[in-house]
C-alpha positions, 0 to 999 in steps of 0.5 A: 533515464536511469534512477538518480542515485540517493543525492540526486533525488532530494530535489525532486522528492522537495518538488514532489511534495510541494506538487502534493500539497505538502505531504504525501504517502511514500508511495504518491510521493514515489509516483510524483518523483517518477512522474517529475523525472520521466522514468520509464517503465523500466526504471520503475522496475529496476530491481536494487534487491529482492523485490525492492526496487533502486527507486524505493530503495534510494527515495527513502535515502533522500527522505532520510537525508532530508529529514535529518537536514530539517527539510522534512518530517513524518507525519504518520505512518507511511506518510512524510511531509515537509516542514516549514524550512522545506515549504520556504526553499524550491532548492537545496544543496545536496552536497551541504545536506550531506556535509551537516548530516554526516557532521552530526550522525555520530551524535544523533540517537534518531534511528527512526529513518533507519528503522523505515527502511528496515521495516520497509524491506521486511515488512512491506516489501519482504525483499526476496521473499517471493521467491523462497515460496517457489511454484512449478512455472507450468502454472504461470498462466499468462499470454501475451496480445497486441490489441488495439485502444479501440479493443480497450474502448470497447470494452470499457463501453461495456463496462468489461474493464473495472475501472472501479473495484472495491480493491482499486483506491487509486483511479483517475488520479492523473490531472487533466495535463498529464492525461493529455500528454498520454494522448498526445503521446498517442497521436505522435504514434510514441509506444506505450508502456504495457497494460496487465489484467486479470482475464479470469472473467472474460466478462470482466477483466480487473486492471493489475497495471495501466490503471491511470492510462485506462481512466485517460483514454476512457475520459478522452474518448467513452466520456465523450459519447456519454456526455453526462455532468458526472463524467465530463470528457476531457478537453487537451491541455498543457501539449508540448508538441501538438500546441494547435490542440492545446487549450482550446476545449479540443475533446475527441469529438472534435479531432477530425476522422484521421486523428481519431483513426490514428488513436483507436489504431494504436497498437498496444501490448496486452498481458492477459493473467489466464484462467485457472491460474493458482492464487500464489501464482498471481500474488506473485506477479501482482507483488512484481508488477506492482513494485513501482508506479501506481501500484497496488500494496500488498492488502490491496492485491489480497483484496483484489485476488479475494473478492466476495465473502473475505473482502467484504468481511474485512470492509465490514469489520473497519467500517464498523461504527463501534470499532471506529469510535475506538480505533478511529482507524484510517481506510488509507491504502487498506491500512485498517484491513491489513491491521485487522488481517493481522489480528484474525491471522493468528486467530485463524492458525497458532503463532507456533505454525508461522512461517516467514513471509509474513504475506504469505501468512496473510494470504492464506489467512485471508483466504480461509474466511472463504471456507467458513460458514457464514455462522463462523464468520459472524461469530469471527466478527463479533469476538474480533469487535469484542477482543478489541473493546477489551483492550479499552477496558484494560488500558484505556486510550493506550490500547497497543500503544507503546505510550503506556510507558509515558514519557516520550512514547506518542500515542501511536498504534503498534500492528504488532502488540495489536496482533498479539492483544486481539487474538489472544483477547479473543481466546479468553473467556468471560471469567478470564477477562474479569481476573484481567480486569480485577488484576489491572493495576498490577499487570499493567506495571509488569506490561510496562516491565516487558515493554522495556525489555530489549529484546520485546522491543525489538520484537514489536518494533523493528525485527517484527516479521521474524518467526523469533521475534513472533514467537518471542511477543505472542510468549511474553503477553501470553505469560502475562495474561496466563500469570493474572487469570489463573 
């Protein structure tokens, strides 16, 4: 079926948060709708503009709605929940919701929803900017081959599929009904969608699409052969066609040897990421295949594609204990790693050299930690952690938090006054800090000045990818700390 327009997807976004417990991040929430309204792989990635797909595109419309109904709140960053109205009703009007939130939009100042589909296509998905950083398509290194799920089989025996890489935070998420529904699927001989990897190591391929599908078919059938207490094999359950096998403790062991041969026959489609394959070539299709289902974001597939020395400087860095007790930062979807990216970016190259997109920024900041010494990456490490606890120093528990102006304003992290503190921090000598801190007072009521400015505003709150807005924070801060440590 073709993606619902925004109306038609307040009920299932309703249901999907109540199959998640009642809250959910954007992208679970856009997994579960999927999975409540079948859409296929095509519907998935069905491109509404940019990168940006008609799903994303039109479920935060429905939240938006929603919200403004009553039906659901934020309950952090990227994370929406439903409140008590929403838990108490299985069904709503989509023609009255739209009816009371239009009869109410003028009066309403709450742009908050506004300002998450804003933020979302510039800076989570940077819709189209992909394609303003062009490569010679010589260079796409990607090849096309029909296997079989016993060629799958047999390398997840041998642990030649990663099914657990450091950057992967999302396997074997599946409950054990839909696993079983791919499996029945398979054995009606239905197709299935196709499987993406990274086969730069033949020895070891990394799994960009199909993740979920890969745990079920390694649960069903290796699971079963290993029978080991950690990883029991999956017993059919909740079959729609196939009931005879449904609930009945059948694993693969217990399917006769036609069924079984009917499974490890299935021809499947591979596409198979080459060799010598240039890094901005694979973020790319990364970004495009990743752009609806289970997909990875944008620090997931930086972390995929930088395995070693700059992966684990960033894991080492968010789960340091010291940094932790500051920030108490939250290892969800490598949030924490992206902020701390964001930081050591404009460490690594001035904020007079960015040039939009901002991942493409990212990525080449998270790739230069590749070259430098271990010395230099220590010394990285401790000034980061250092610059940090400065900031405590100066403004306490309102450390890149907008709440220093009180009033209204919640303690929340801002990413963008987070960047321009910290690697302006770093930069400072002891001397420098000690003026700052001799001066606190009195810069903290002109930060509170700037933090009112309109166009400051804008430009760590809304427009924040901008070369402009970039420019326009890193100058007024600098100007700050430049007036007090004179």
């Amino acid at each position: 079926m073709a993606v619902p327009q925004y109306d038609d997807l307040m009920n299932p976004t309703i249901q999907a948060l109540k199959d998640l417990g009642g809250s959910g991040h954007i992208r679970e929430i856009e997994n579960k709708v999927a999975e409540i309204l079948d859409l296929s792989q095509d519907d998935l990635v069905d491109i509404h503009r940019g990168t940006t797909t008609k799903l994303v595109y039109r479920l935060a419309w429905s939240r938006n709605y929603l919200k403004r109904f009553g039906l659901l709140d934020k309950a952090s960053r990227g994370v929406w929940k439903l409140t008590p109205m929403g838990e108490a009703i299985d069904h709503v009007d989509k023609d009255e919701v739209k009816r009371i939130v239009k009869r109410f939009e003028n009066d309403s100042d709450d742009d908050e929803d506004i300002l998450e589909i804003e933020n979302q296509e510039e800076d989570a998905y940077e819709a189209g900017d992909d394609i303003k950083s062009p490569f010679d398509p010589k260079d796409i290194k990607i090849i096309v081959e029909p296997k079989t799920i016993d060629h799958l089989v047999t390398r997840l025996r041998h642990d030649e599929i990663d099914l657990n890489t450091e950057f992967q935070r999302k396997g074997n998420l599946w409950k054990p009904d839909v696993q079983s529904k791919l499996i029945e699927s398979i054995l009606l001989r239905l197709p299935l969608p196709a499987f993406y990897f990274d086969a730069t190591d033949d020895d070891k391929w990394l799994v960009v699409d199909g993740l979920q599908r890969l745990w079920s078919i390694k649960n069903f059938i290796v699971n079963t052969e290993l029978k080991t207490k950690d990883s029991p094999p999956l017993e059919l359950t909740g079959l729609e066609i196939l009931t005879d096998y449904s609930g009945k403790g059948i694993t693969y062991d217990k399917l006769n040897r036609t069924m079984q041969r009917r499974i490890l026959e299935t021809t499947i489609t591979t596409y198979l990421i080459q060799p010598g394959t240039p890094k901005e070539v694979k973020y790319n299709v990364f970004r495009r295949i990743n752009t609806g289902g289970l997909g990875l974001n944008s620090m997931e597939i930086r972390n995929a594609l930088n395995q070693g020395k700059p992966s684990d400087f960033f894991r080492d860095l968010s789960e340091d204990t010291d940094l932790q007790t500051v920030l108490k930062l939250q290892d969800k979807r490598m949030e924490d790693r992206e902020l701390l990216l964001r930081a050591y970016s404009f460490i690594n190259e001035s904020y007079l050299k960015y040039e939009k997109p901002l991942s493409t920024f990212l990525d080449r900041a998270m790739e230069s930690l590749e070259r430098k010494s271990e010395g230099e990456r220590r010394i990285l490490f401790d000034g980061i952690i250092d610059a940090i606890f400065f900031q405590v120093e100066l403004f306490g528990k309102h450390i890149f938090s907008r709440s220093i102006l009180g009033g209204k304003n919640r303690l929340k992290l801002n990413s963008a006054l987070f960047e321009v503190w910290v690697s302006e921090s770093y930069k400072l000598k002891e001397k420098e800090k000690n003026s700052l801190l001799k001066n606190r007072e009195e810069l903290i009521k002109e930060y509170q000045v700037l933090l009112t400015d309109e166009d400051f505003v804008r430009a760590v709150a809304t427009s924040t990818s901008g070369k402009g807005s970039v420019k326009l924070r890193f100058e007024g801060i600098i100007n700050l700390i430049k007036k007090y440590t004179k």
